[in-house]
N, C-alpha and C positions, 0 to 999 in steps of 0.2 A: 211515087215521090218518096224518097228517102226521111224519116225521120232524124230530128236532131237528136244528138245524145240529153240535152236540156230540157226537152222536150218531157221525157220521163219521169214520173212519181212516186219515189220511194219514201215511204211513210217511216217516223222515228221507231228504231228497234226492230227494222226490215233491214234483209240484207239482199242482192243482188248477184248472182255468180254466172259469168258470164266467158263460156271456152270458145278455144282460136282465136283469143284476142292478138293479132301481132304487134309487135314493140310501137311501132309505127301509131298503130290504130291506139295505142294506149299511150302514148307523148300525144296526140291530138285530142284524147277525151280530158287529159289533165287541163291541155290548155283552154278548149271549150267550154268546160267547168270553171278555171279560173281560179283562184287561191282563196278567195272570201265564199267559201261554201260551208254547209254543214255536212256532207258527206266525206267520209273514209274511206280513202283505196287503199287496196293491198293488189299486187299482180307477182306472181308467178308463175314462168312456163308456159303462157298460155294462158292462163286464169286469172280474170280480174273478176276481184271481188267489192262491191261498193256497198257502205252502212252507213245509215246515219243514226247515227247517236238517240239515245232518250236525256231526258234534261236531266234525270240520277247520274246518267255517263258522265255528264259537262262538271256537274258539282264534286263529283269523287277526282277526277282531272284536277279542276282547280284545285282541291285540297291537297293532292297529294303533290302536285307539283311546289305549291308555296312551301310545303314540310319542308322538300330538299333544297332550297330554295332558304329556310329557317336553319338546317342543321350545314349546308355548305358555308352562309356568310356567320355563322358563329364558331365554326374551325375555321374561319380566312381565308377561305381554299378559294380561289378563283374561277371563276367557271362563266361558258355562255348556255343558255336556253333557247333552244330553236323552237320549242311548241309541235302544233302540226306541221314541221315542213316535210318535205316529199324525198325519201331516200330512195335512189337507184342506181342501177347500174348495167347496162343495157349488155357488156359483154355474157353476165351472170343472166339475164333475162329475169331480174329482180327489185320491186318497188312496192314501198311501203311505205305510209304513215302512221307515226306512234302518236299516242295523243301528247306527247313531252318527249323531249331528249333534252340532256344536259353533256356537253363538251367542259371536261374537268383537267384529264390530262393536256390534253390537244386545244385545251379552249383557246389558246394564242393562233393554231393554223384556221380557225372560222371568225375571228373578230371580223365585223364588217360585212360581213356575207352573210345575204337575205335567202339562197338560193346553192343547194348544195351538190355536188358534182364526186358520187361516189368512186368514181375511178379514178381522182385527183384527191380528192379530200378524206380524213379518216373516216369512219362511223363515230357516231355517237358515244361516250361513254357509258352514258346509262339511257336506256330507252324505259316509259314505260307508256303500260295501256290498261284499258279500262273493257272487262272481259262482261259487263252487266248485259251487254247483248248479243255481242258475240262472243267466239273464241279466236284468241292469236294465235296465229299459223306459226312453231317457232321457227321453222325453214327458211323465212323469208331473213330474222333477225340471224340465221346462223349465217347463212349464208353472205350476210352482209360484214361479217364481223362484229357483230355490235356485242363487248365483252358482258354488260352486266342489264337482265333485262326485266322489269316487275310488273307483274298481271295483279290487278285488283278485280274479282270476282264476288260472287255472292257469297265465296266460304273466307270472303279477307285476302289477303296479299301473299303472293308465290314471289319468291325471289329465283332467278335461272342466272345462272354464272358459264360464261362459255371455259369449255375445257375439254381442248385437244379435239377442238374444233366442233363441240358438243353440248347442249346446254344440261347441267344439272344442275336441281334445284336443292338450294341452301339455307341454310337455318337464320343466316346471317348475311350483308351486305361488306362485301369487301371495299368500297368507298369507305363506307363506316364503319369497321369492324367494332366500334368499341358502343356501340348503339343498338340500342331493342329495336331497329325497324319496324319489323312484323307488326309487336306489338304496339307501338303506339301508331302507327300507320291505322292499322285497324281499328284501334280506340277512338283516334282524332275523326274520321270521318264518321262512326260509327256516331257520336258525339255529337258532331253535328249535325246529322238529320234530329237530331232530339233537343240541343239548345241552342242550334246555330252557328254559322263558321267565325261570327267573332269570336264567342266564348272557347270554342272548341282551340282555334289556335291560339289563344289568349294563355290557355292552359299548358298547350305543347310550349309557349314560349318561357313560360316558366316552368317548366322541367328544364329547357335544354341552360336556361339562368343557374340550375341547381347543380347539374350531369355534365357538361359538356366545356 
């Protein structure tokens, strides 16, 4: 008797890598699983890889998401937020969830779309992920096109800027060049494991009242 894919127990800050998955076999484990899950896929070439998160993962997520989220609606810049949705692209034999993407330039071609279709639709402008239990593969985001992409880890926030089809990492966020990312990125979450994410953005919201 064959085993379901649901059937399986992956415990939070375990991860899953699993080869010869075909494209096939990996559009039916998405949809068996279902969109309301806690687990993370990444597939490349063959390799699917599935984590589920720790509850530090979720909370650095939420923080960092709301930051761009605080510093996009106070430059007025327009933008949509997909969260986890599923990026791929089956010619590439490429699929991945960030824990956030934010559509800034492009955000007029996805208004309205719950579900996105990368051989039609742009990537993301800014992807980012939450490295507390694993590590992001950046193959997966070069290959997608996704131009600007941020890892928060246990030594704080990497900023990767694609360039000439390459990620290098940068001092500075080209969305917001005229902003400390890094460092209040790092400050605000760091913050909040110590007073809590009201206070913590409380604080970031008066900088950006002061800075921005």
């Amino acid at each position: 008797m064959l085993l379901e894919f649901r059937q399986l127990r992956i415990q939070p800050g375990q991860q899953l890598l699993l080869e010869d998955v075909s494209w096939q076999q990996f559009e039916n484990i998405l949809a068996e699983l279902g969109e309301h899950r806690a687990a993370r896929l990444s597939y490349s070439h063959g390799f699917l890889e599935i984590m589920v998160p720790l509850p530090e993962h979720e909370k650095a997520k939420e923080m960092i998401g709301d930051m761009v989220k605080i510093f996009l609606e106070a430059k007025q810049i327009a933008f949509e937020s997909l969260d986890s949705t599923t990026l791929k692209i089956e010619r590439m034999t490429q699929g991945v969830e960030p824990d956030a993407c934010f559509y800034i330039q492009n955000q007029a071609a996805v208004i309205g779309k719950n579900r996105l279709d990368m051989s039609v639709d742009p990537p993301p402008d800014l992807a980012i992920e939450i490295d507390l239990t694993s590590r992001t593969q950046l193959d997966n985001y070069q290959i997608l096109g996704v131009p600007e992409l941020w890892r928060y880890g246990k030594q704080g926030l990497k900023i990767n800027v694609l360039q000439g089809g390459k990620y290098v990492e940068s001092d500075f966020s080209p969305i917001f060049p005229d902003i400390p990312i890094i460092e209040l990125v790092n400050q605000c979450v760091q913050q909040s494991q110590v007073s809590g994410r009201t206070q913590a953005i409380q604080a970031l919201r008066n900088w950006v009242r002061n800075h921005v």
